[in-house]
N, C-alpha and C positions, 0 to 999 in steps of 0.2 A: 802607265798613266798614273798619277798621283791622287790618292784620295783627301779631295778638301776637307780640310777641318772644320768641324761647329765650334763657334766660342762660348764663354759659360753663356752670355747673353744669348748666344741661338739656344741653347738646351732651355732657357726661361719661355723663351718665347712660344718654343716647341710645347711645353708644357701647357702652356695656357691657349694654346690653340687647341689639344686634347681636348681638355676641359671642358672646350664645349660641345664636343661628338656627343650622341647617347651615349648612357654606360651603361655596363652588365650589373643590376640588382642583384644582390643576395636574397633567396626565399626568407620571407618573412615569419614569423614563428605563429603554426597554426594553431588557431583558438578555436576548439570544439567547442560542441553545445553545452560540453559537462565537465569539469578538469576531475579526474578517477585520483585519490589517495589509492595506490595499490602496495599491496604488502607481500615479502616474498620471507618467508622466516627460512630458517637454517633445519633441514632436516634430520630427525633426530630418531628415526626409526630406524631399524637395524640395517647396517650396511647399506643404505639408502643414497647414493652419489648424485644423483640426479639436480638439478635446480629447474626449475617452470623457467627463466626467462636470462638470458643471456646478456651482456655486456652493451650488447649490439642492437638488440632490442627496447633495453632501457633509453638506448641515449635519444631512440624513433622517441618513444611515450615521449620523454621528458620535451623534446622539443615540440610536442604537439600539446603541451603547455600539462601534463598529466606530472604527480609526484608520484616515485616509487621511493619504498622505504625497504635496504635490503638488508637483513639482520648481518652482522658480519660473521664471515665464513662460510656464507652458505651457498656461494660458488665453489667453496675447496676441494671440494669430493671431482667437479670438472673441471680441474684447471680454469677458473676463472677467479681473480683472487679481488680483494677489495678495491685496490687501487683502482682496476678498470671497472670496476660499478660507482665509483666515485666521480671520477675522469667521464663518464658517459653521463654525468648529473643524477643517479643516485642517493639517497642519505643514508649512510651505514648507522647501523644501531645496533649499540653493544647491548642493550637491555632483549632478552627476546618479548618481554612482555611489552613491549611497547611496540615491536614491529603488530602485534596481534589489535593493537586499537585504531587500526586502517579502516577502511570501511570492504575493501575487496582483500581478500586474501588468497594470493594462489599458492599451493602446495601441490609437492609430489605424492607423498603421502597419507590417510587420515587423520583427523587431528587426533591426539592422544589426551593423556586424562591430564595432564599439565597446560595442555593448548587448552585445553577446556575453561578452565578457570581466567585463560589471555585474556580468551575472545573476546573480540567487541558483540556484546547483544547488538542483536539486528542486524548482524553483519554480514556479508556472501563470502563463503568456502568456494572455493573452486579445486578439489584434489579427486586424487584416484576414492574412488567408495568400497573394492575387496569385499564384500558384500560377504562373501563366507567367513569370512573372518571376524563378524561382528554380531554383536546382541541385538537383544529389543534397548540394553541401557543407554548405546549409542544414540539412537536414535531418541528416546525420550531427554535427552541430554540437550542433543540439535533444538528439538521442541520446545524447550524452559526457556533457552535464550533467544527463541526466535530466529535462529541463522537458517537462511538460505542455504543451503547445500546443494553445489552443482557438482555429479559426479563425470568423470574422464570419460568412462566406459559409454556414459549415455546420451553423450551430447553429437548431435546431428550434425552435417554438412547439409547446405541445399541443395544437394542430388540424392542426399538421404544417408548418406555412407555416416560411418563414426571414424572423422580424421585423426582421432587422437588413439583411437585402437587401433587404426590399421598403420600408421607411421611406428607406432611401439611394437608393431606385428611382425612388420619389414625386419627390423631391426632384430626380432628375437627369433626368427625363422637363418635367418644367415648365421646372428650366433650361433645358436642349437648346431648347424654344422661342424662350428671351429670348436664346439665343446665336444662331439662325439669325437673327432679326429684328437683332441686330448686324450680322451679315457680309451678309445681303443690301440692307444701308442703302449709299448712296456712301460714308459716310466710314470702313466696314469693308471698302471696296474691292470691295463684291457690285456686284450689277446695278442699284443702289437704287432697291428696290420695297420697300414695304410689309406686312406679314406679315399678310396677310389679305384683307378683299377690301372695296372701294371702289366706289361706284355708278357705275356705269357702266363699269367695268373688272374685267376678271376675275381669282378670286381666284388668290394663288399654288398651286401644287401642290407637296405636300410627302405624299413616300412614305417611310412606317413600315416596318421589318423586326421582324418578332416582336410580337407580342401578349401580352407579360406587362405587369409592373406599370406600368416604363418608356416601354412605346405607351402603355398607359392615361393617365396624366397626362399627358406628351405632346399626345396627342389631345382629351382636356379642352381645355387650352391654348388648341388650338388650333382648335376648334372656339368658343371665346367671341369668337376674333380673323376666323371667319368663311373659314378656311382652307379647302383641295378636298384632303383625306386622301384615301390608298388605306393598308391595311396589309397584312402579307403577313406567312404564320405558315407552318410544315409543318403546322401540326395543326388541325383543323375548331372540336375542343374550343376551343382556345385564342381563338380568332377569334370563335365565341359565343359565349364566357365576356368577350370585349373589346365588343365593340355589347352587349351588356346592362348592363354596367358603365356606359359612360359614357351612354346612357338615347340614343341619337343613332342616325338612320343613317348608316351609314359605310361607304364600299367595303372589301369584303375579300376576299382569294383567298388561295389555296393560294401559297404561294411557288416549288414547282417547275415552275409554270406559263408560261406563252410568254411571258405578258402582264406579267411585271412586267421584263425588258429594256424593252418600249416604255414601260411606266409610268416608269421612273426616266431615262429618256432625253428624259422631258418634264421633269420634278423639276426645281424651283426647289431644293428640299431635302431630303437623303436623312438618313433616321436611322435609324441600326444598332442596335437594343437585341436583339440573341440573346443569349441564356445558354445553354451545352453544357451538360447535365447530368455531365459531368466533368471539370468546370473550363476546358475550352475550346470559344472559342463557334465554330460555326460559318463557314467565310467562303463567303458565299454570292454576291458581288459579284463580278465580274471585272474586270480592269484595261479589259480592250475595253468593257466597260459600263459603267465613270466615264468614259471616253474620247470615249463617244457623248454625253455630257450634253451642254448649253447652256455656255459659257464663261460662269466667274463663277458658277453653283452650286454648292453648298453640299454635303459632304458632314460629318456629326457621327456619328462611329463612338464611341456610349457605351461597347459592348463590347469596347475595346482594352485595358482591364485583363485581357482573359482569349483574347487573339491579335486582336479584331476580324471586322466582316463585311467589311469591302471588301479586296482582294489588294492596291489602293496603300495603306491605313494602314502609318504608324510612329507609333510613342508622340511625341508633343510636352507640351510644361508650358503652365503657367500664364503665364510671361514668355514663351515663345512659341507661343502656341497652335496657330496655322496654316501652313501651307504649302500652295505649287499643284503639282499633278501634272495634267497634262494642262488645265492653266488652272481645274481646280475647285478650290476653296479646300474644305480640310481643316481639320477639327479632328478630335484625337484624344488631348486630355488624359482620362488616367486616373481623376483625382478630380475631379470636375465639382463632387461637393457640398462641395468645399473653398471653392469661389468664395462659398458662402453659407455661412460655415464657424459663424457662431452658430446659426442654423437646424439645419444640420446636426449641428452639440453639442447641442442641445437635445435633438434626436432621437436621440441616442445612447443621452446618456444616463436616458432615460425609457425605455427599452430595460434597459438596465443597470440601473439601481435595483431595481426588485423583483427581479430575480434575485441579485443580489445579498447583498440582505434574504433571500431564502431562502437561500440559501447558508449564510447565518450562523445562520437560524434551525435548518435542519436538521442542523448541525453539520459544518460545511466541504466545501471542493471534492469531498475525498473520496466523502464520503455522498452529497454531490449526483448526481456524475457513478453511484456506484451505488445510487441509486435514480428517477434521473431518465432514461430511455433517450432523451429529446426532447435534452436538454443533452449526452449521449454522442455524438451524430451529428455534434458539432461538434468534438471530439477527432483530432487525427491522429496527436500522440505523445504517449505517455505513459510516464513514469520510462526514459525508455531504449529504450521500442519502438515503431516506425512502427504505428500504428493506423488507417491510413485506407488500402484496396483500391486507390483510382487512385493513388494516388502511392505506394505500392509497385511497383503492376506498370509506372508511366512511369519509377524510375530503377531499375528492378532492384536494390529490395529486400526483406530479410524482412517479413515479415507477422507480426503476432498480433492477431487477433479481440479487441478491448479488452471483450465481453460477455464474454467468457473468463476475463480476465484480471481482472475485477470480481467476477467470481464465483469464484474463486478469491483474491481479497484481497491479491495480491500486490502 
């Protein structure tokens, strides 16, 4: 059977009978309460790959009517190059001093003594704060020019959790495995064994300190590679909140206990992951107990951004990771998840986007921080006054209760 022809007359006609069906709208471009200037500068601390906010993220803001100004290059370190932060709406800026006169600034890193001089007075920091790492000058500095300072470490989810330490946690608990399986291979100068376990030969021993997010993935890891964990926490909670997690049995003890000298004296691999609940973590290691290890283990102290567990940690980088103290080979870079720095941008910034979008929707930083008491826990100065209780009372200074000061609107 033959199919009839339309003539161009039928295709007009066709058309204009369309025309008048309903049609599918294009979303309309949303207008928050507040449009946010946001600023993402290029980081410039050592080996620092990371960026706060992705390609992908920017192009959300911008359509929801928000400007981001992204210094150039400061995707390079993740494979994210200018073209697609331009293409997402974007304004690249060759000056860096000019991405810093935004009114919100997010960074990876603290600001240094050249940001200092950027900044816009009055302006909100949003970066990691590394608290060991800093003076009372830092802080008197934030004070002069009245910046807002939100630090990574301390800002809340409303279940209470810190999403921005526990997604960086994830991510340095799984590396820390693929780094020990580097150093204990010969051509990272270990023992070269294999990180796991092999028929007919037994598997490595690699002991956990702490039971938070960091052992967790960690111990994933390391349990698909067939590993003999022990992990070691002060708290019971913490230890059965860890074996329910990862669905495995796993050795666990109390960390003040006898047994974990002779546990880590057997250790192929020891990994530090405490967090102090006031910025500095615990050192629960002694020099005489890396002393006693096997030569050529492995110690990976994650928690040296915040002093470390072992008494021989010092801070090393990226270009030199390791050193031997009593022949155990050290690692104790600060940013691990800079080594996977697009993973880790990704996770930033899916972290950052919706709060962000609230921000703007509920009408700026302001409104946020007083009405949001989850995003006020991450505050340590604000307009001129130290707002956070430990780092008051470690450089000896004033204090003001920023719920205080929120309620009062000052």
């Amino acid at each position: 059977m033959a199919t009839p022809s339309i003539s161009p007359t039928g295709f007009s006609e066709l058309a204009k009978q369309t025309a008048l069906y309903p049609q599918e709208s294009l979303d309309p471009l949303v207008q928050n309460g507040r449009s946010l200037l946001i600023g993402v500068p290029k980081e410039v601390s050592l080996q620092e790959n990371r960026v706060a906010l992705t390609p992908e993220s920017v192009a959300i803001l911008a359509r929801n009517g928000h400007r981001v100004w992204v210094e150039k290059g400061a995707g390079a370190g993740a494979h994210f190059t200018d073209h697609e932060y331009s293409q997402a709406g974007a304004r690249i800026v060759d000056n860096p001093r000019d991405v810093f006169q935004t009114d919100l600034i997010l960074k990876v890193e603290p600001l240094v003594a050249d940001e200092f001089e950027w900044v816009k007075p009055g302006a909100t920091v949003i970066s990691a704060l590394n608290l060991p790492a800093h003076e009372k000058s830092y802080f008197e500095k934030l004070n002069q020019k009245k910046i807002t300072g939100i630090g990574y470490e301390f800002i809340e989810d409303r279940a209470g959790g810190l999403p921005i330490v526990r997604t960086m946690s994830e991510i340095a608990g799984s590396t820390a495995m693929l780094i020990a399986a580097e150093y204990l291979s010969s051509p990272g100068n270990g023992k070269g064994l294999v990180l796991g376990g092999i028929t007919g030969i037994p598997p490595t021993k690699v002991v956990i300190l702490g039971a938070g997010t960091v052992a967790e993935y960690a111990a994933r890891t390391a349990i698909g590679l067939g590993v003999d964990i022990k992990v070691f926490d002060r708290h019971i909670y913490r230890l059965q909140r860890l074996k329910y997690a990862v669905g495995q049995s796993v050795y666990t003890s109390i960390i003040d206990s006898d047994t974990l000298k002779e546990a880590i004296s057997r250790a192929d691999v020891v990994i530090g992951a405490m967090r102090g609940e006031n910025g500095q973590s615990p050192c629960v290691v002694t020099e005489e107990m890396v002393a006693g290890m096997n030569p050529n283990s492995i110690v990976i102290d994650v928690s040296i951004d915040q002093g470390g567990c072992f008494e021989t940690s010092r801070m090393t980088s990226h270009d030199n990771p390791v050193f031997l103290k009593h022949d155990i080979i050290h690692y104790c870079v600060p940013n691990i998840a800079s080594r996977v720095a697009r993973t880790a941008s990704i996770a930033l910034s899916n972290v950052f986007l919706p709060f962000l979008l609230e921000v703007g929707t509920i009408g700026g930083m302001e409104e946020m921080l007083y009405t949001s008491r989850w995003v006020m826990k991450g505050v340590y100065t604000y307009k001129g006054s130290l707002t956070n209780a430990h780092i008051a009372q470690k450089f000896n200074m004033p204090y003001k209760d920023l719920s205080l000061l929120m309620m009062a609107r000052l």
